[in-house]
Steps between C-alpha positions, in 0.01 A plus 500: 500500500178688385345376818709597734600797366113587499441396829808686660363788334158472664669438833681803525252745277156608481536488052282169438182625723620826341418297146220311608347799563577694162441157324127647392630783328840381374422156395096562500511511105627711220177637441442371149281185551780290599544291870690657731879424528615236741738641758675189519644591078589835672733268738642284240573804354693648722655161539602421144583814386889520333613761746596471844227677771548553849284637765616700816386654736640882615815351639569312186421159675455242245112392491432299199714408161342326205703267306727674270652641849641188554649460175706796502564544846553064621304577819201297551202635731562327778871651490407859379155588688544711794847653372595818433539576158865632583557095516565559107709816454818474424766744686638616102197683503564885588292607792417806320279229301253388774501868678379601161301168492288543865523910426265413240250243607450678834357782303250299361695439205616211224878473525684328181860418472733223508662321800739231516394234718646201634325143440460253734816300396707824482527617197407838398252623246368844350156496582260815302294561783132662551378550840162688571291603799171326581232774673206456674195678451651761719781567244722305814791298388427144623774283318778516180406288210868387327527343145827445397677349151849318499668700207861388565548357133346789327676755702872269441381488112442879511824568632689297311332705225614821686858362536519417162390789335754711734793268425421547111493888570824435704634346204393748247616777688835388543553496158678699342305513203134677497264291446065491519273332408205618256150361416320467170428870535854586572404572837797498783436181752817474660828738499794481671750827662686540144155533320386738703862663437414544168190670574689845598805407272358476195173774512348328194147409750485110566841349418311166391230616304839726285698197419211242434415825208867469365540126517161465303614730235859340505349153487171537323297189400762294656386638823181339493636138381682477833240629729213221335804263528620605866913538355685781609728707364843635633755784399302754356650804538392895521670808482304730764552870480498645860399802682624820365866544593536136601671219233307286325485150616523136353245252598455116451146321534407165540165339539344194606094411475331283710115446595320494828148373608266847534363475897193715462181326541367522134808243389421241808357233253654627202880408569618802273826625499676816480847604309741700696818648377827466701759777381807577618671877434871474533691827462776435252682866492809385669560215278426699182698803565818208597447335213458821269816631654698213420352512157631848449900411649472230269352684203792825611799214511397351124458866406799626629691249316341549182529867490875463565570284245275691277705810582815379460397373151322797417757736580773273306267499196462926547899543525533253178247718315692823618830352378324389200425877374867623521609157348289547235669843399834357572445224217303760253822725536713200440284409165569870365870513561511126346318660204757779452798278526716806587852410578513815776174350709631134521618532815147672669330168285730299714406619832129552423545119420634431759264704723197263332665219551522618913184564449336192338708281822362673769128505357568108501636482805221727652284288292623216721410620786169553452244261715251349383157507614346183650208393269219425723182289473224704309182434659156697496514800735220719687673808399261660833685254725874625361430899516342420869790261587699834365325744735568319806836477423540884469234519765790702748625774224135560427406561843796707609429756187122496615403391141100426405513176315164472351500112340246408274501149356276345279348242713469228203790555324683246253796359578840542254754236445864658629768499775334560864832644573620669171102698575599566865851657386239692207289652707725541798719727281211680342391568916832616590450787236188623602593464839775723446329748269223540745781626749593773214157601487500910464080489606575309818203249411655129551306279332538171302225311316524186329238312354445164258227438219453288186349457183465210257890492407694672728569531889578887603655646817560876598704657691458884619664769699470827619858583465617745243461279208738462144556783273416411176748549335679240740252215472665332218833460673424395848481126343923512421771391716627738763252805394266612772307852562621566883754760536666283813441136404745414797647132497191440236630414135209580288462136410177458674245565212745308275468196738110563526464523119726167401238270760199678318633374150631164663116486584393628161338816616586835439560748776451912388464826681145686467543850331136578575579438905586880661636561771675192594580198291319212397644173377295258327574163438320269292538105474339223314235282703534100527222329325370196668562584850198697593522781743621503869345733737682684723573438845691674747735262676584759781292714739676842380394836391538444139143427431323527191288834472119379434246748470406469898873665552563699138359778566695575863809373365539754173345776749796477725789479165 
C-alpha cells in the first residue's frame, strides 16, 4: 500500500523531488552532533501514524493515503487514488458545512469541523476533520492535506450522556415537588422549574442553602450520622413565613446523599469521590390548612356539645341555688312559728309546710334532670397548643371586630395533667369575655394579649383586654351563678365565669381577677405543673396570624396596640 500510494504520488506531483531537494536542510541533522534523520522514518511516519492523512491536490483529487485511511474509511489505494474526496461525504451533511469548509481553505486557511461520511460498505460515520493548505514558496496553494478521526462511539457515548442528563431534567421538572441538588459546599448543581419557583416565592436568598440551615438546627448531630452513612431522611417539616401581606406557608423536606467520582484532572489517579445532597421541597400549605380546618370542625362539634351540656347543668344547678335562698326562709319561718306553738298561726305553719314540701320535690326533680358531665381521659397538655387551638376557633369574631391579638407563649413550657376539652371550654369562655369587652371599649383601642410562663411549682396564663374592665367593688361576685357586669347580657346567663372557675378547680388551679390591671381586665390563672414529663415546646400546627411575638416583631406589634 505504502508503495503504491508513494509512487502514485510521485506520478502525478512534483513533492518527492520537492523533498529530495529540501532533504539537506530538513533531514541534514538537528544540529547537535547527531546524524541526520533518514527521510525514509519521515515516511513511515506518515504511514503509521493513528490518524487518517490524505493528500489532494486543488480539486480535492485523492493523491496519497497512509494506512489509518484505510481503516476508517475501507478503501484501499488502488480503490481510493485518483477520487475525489466527495467519494466519502455523506448527503446528511448540510452544504452550509463544506461552503464553510472550501470558504476557508481557499483563503489559505485550516478548516476544522465534523462531517459525516459514508464508508465503503455504507455505513455512515462522524468523522472530526482537519484539512489544511499546502503553499509553495510563492505562498500558492498547490494541494489540501486531510487527516481525519472516526469518532462515531465517542460522539454516540456523548450523546447518550446529553440525552440522559435532559431526560433526568425532564423528569425533575415535571415534578411537582422542587427539588436540587447541592454539593459539599451547599452549592446548587441541578434545579428544576419549582425550585426556581421558590426563588421569587419565598425572598429568603437561595431557597437551598435556607432549609439545609433549618434542617441542621432541627436535626443537629443526627444530621451528620446520615450524611457519613449516606441514609436519608423524610418528613421534616417547616413553617415558612412569607412575604409581607402574603400567608405563611408549610413545607416538607426530604433528602437523599449519594457520591460521585470528581472529573477534574487532579483526582484522575486518585479515584476520590464527592457527596452530593438530593432534596426535595414539597409545599405542604394546602394539606395543612385541610387538615387544620378539619381539626377545628372537629374540635367546634366536641365543644359545642360540651358547652351545652355544661349549660344546661349549670343553669339547673343556678335555679336550684336560687330556689334554695327563698326555701331556706320558708323553713326558718316554719321553725319560729313551730317554736311559738300558737293555736291562731297553725294554719300559715300548714301552708308554709306545705310550700317546703313543694319546694323540697321540685329541687329533686330539677335535681334529676341535671346531666352529667362526661369524665374524660386526663392526659398531659401543652396549655400553648389549647389557647392557640382557641384562637383559631374565634379566629372570624376576632377579625370582624379588627382586634390586635398579641400572643406570647413561653416557648418551653411544662405541660399540666387535665381535660384537653374541659381547657378548650376554659379558655374559650374566658375569650368570649374579652372578646366582648373589647367591643365595649370607651378608648376605642381593641386589643387582647395573652401570654404563658412558669416557675418551679406552678404553670400561669393571662388573659388581658382593653375593654372597660371590673369595678371593684364587683370583682368578688362575677364568680356566682347568673351575676354578670353588662347592662344587656342578651341571651347570655352570667354562667360563663362560673363554668370557667369550676374547670380551674377541677384542674386544681385557681383562677382570680388582677386589681393592679387598669384599664381593662386581667385574669390570671395559675395551675400546678406535672413532674416527670419534661417540657414540650411549642409548635404552631397552622400557618395563621396568631404567632408568638419574639423580640424581632415586639416592638412593631405593641407600637401599633
Amino acid at each position: 500500500m505504502k508503495k503504491s500510494s508513494l509512487q502514485f504520488l510521485q506520478e502525478h506531483t512534483a513533492m518527492v523531488t520537492m523533498m529530495d531537494e529540501l532533504a539537506p536542510t530538513v533531514f541534514g541533522g538537528t544540529g547537535l552532533g547527531q546524524g541526520p534523520m533518514p527521510y525514509h522514518l519521515f515516511v513511515e511516519t506518515v504511514e503509521q501514524v493513528p490518524i487518517a492523512i490524505s493528500i489532494t491536490d486543488k480539486k480535492a483529487k485523492i493523491l496519497y493515503v497512509n494506512q489509518e485511511f484505510v481503516k476508517v474509511t475501507g478503501y484501499q489505494p488502488e480503490d481510493i487514488l485518483g477520487e475525489n474526496e466527495s467519494v466519502l461525504s455523506d448527503k446528511r451533511t448540510p452544504r452550509a458545512v463544506y461552503y464553510d469548509l472550501w470558504h476557508t481553505i481557499r483563503n489559505k486557511k485550516v478548516w476544522r469541523g465534523t462531517l459525516c461520511n459514508r464508508h465503503k460498505e455504507g455505513r455512515r460515520y462522524i468523522a472530526d476533520l482537519t484539512i489544511a493548505p499546502m503553499l509553495d514558496e510563492e505562498g500558492t496553494i498547490t494541494h489540501y492535506i486531510g487527516m481525519h478521526r472516526d469518532i462515531t462511539q465517542a460522539h454516540e457515548a456523548d450523546q447518550r450522556v446529553i440525552n440522559q442528563k435532559l431526560l433526568i431534567e425532564s423528569v425533575i421538572n415535571s415534578s411537582p415537588m422542587a427539588m436540587v441538588v447541592v454539593d459539599d459546599e451547599d452549592k446548587v448543581i441541578l434545579d428544576n422549574h419549582n425550585y426556581k419557583t421558590l426563588v421569587s416565592d419565598l425572598d429568603k436568598g437561595e431557597p437551598a442553602a435556607y432549609f439545609l440551615q433549618l434542617l441542621r438546627e432541627e436535626m443537629g448531630e443526627e444530621w451528620a450520622q446520615l450524611q457519613s452513612h449516606e441514609q436519608g431522611f423524610n418528613n421534616r417539616e417547616f413553617r415558612i413565613e412569607g412575604k409581607p401581606g402574603r400567608r405563611a406557608r408549610w413545607f416538607s423536606c426530604a433528602g437523599n446523599w449519594f457520591k460521585e467520582k470528581e472529573a477534574h484532572a487532579d483526582a484522575f489517579f486518585d479515584n476520590t469521590a464527592k457527596p452530593y445532597l438530593v432534596l426535595t421541597i414539597t409545599d405542604i400549605t394546602r394539606q395543612r390548612r385541610q387538615m387544620e380546618e378539619l381539626h377545628i370542625q372537629t374540635l367546634k362539634t366536641i365543644m359545642s356539645e360540651d358547652e351545652r351540656v355544661r349549660g344546661i347543668r349549670e343553669t339547673l344547678l343556678g335555679a336550684i341555688h336560687q330556689i334554695h335562698m327563698p326555701m331556706n326562709q320558708i323553713k326558718a319561718a316554719e321553725q319560729i312559728l313551730k317554736h311559738k306553738n300558737d293555736a291562731n298561726t297553725a294554719g300559715l305553719l300548714q301552708i308554709l309546710q306545705q310550700i317546703q314540701q313543694s319546694g323540697e320535690e321540685a329541687i329533686a326533680t330539677m335535681q334529676n334532670c341535671v346531666p352529667e358531665v362526661s369524665q374524660s381521659t386526663l392526659v398531659a397538655v401543652n396549655l400553648n397548643q389549647i389557647l392557640h387551638e382557641v384562637l383559631l376557633l374565634n379566629d372570624q369574631r376576632i377579625w370582624s371586630q379588627g382586634i390586635d391579638v398579641h400572643w406570647r407563649p413561653l416557648a418551653e413550657l411544662p405541660n399540666i395533667l387535665g381535660s384537653e376539652n374541659r381547657l378548650r371550654v376554659l379558655f374559650n369562655q374566658l375569650l368570649d369575655n374579652a372578646i366582648d369587652a373589647v367591643g365595649d371599649s370607651l378608648t376605642g383601642e381593641h386589643r387582647i394579649r395573652i401570654s404563658t410562663d412558669a416557675d418551679s411549682e406552678l404553670l400561669y396564663v393571662s388573659i388581658e383586654d382593653s375593654g372597660p374592665g371590673i369595678p371593684e367593688e364587683k370583682r368578688s361576685r362575677v364568680f356566682e351563678p347568673f351575676y354578670t357586669t353588662r347592662a344587656n347580657s342578651g341571651q347570655k346567663a352570667g354562667m360563663g365565669l362560673v363554668i370557667a372557675k369550676e374547670i380551674v378547680t377541677q384542674h386544681h388551679g385557681f383562677i382570680d381577677i388582677d386589681p393592679n390591671f387598669d384599664p381593662g381586665c386581667r385574669i390570671k390563672i395559675s395551675f400546678p405543673l406535672l413532674r416527670d414529663v419534661g417540657s414540650n415546646q411549642f409548635i404552631i400546627r397552622e400557618n395563621s396570624r396568631y404567632q408568638p411575638i419574639n423580640a424581632s416583631n415586639k416592638q412593631a406589634l405593641e407600637g401599633g396596640g
